[in-house]
C-alpha positions in Angstrom: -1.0 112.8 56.4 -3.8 115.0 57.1 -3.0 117.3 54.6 -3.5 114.6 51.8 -6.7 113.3 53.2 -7.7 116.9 52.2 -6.4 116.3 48.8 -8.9 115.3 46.3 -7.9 112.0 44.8 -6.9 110.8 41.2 -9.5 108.6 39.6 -6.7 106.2 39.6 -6.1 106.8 43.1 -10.0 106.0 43.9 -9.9 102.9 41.3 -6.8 101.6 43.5 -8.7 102.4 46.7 -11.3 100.7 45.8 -9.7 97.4 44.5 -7.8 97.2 47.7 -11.3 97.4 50.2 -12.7 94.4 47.8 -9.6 92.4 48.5 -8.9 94.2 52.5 -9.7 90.7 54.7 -12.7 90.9 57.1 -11.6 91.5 60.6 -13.3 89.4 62.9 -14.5 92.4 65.2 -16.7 90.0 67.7 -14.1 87.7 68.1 -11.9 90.5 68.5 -14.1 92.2 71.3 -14.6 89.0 72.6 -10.5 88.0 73.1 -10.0 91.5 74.2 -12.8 91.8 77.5 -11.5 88.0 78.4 -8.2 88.4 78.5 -7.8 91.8 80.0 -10.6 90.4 82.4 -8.5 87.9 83.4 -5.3 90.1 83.8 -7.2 92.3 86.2 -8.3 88.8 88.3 -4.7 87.9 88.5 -4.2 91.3 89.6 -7.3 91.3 92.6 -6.1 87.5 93.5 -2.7 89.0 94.0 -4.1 91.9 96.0 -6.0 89.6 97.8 -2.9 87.3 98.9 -1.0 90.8 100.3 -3.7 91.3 102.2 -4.6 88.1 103.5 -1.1 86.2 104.1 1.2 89.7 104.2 -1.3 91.8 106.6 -1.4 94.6 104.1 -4.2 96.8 104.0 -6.4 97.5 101.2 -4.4 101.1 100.9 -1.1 99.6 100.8 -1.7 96.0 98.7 -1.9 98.0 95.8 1.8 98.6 95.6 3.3 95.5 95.5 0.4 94.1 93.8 1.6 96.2 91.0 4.8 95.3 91.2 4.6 92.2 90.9 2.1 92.5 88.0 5.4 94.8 86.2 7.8 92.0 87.3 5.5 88.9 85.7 5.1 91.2 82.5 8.6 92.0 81.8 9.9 88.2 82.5 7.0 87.0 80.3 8.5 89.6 77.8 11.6 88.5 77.8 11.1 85.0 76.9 8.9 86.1 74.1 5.4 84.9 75.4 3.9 88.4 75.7 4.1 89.0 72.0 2.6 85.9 71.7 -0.8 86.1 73.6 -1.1 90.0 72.4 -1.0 88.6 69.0 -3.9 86.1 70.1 -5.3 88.7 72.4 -5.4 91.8 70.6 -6.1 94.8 72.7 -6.8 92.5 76.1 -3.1 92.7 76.8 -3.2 96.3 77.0 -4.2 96.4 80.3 -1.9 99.9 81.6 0.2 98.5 83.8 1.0 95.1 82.3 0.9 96.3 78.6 3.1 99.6 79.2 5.9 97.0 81.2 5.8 95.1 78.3 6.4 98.2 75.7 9.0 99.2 77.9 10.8 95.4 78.2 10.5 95.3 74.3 12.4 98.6 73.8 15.0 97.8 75.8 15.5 94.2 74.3 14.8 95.2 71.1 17.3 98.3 71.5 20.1 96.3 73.4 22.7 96.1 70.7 23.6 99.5 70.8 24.4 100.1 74.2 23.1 100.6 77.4 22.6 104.4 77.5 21.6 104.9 73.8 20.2 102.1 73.0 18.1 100.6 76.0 18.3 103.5 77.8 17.4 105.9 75.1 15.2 103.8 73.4 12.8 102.9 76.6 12.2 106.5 77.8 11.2 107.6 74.2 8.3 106.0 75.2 7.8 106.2 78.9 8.8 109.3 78.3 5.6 111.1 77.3 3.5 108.5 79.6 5.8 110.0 82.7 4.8 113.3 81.5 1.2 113.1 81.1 1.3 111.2 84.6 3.2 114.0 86.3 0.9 116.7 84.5 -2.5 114.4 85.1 -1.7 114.4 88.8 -0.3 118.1 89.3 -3.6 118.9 88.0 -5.9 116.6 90.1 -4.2 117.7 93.6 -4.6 121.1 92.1 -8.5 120.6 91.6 -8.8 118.8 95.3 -6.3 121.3 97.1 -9.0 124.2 95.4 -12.0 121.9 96.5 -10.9 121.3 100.0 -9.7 125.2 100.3 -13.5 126.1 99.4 -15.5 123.4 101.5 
């Protein structure tokens, strides 16, 4: 794709281009913008009233709330998946619903439903790590290399 952006276009290429900007629909970016800050806004409240409620009814610290708290925030995504309501509000919300932890259970959930049909290895197996593959990888590479740069820090201070 890059390679034909580096092309130099046809004049009926750039006639064509053209034609289809006048008639390309307006996106509503405010709106957009808008949807997006309230929604994964509101996500992240239900995550901090959840934190709040392990801390406060399960005697969990701030330190160890976190855990469930996302779990629970992976658990609520993937049902909501399943009965088809996340694709829902993401089409409403746009980019609000990609909030990491809820929006990446819900790429995952949708894989494997989508992918079901062919079998549980190849198909939801397979078909869910293509994607959660290359987010485990970064995550495992992203963290070797932070407790690389503390354990350096803390060896010099």
């Amino acid at each position: 794709m890059a390679d034909q952006k580096k092309k130099k276009l046809t004049p009926t290429q750039q006639t064509y281009q053209a034609l289809a900007k006048r008639h390309e629909p307006q996106r509503p970016l405010l709106r957009n913008f808008s949807l997006a800050f309230l929604i994964g806004g509101f996500i992240c409240v239900i995550g901090q009233l959840l934190q709040e409620m392990f801390i406060h009814f399960f005697h969990f610290t701030k330190e160890t709330a976190g855990n469930p708290t996302v779990a629970v925030l992976i658990f609520l995504s993937v049902v909501i998946t399943a009965f088809g309501g996340y694709d829902k509000i993401a089409q409403w919300a746009g980019a609000g619903t990609a909030v990491p932890v809820t929006g990446f259970a819900n790429s995952i959930a949708s894989a494997a439903i989508e992918h079901k049909s062919e079998g549980l290895v190849l198909g939801v197996g397979g078909n869910m790590f293509k994607l959660a593959g290359s987010v485990i990888v970064y995550g495992v590479f992203a963290a070797f290399v932070i407790g690389l740069i503390k354990t350096l820090i803390q060896m010099g201070g």
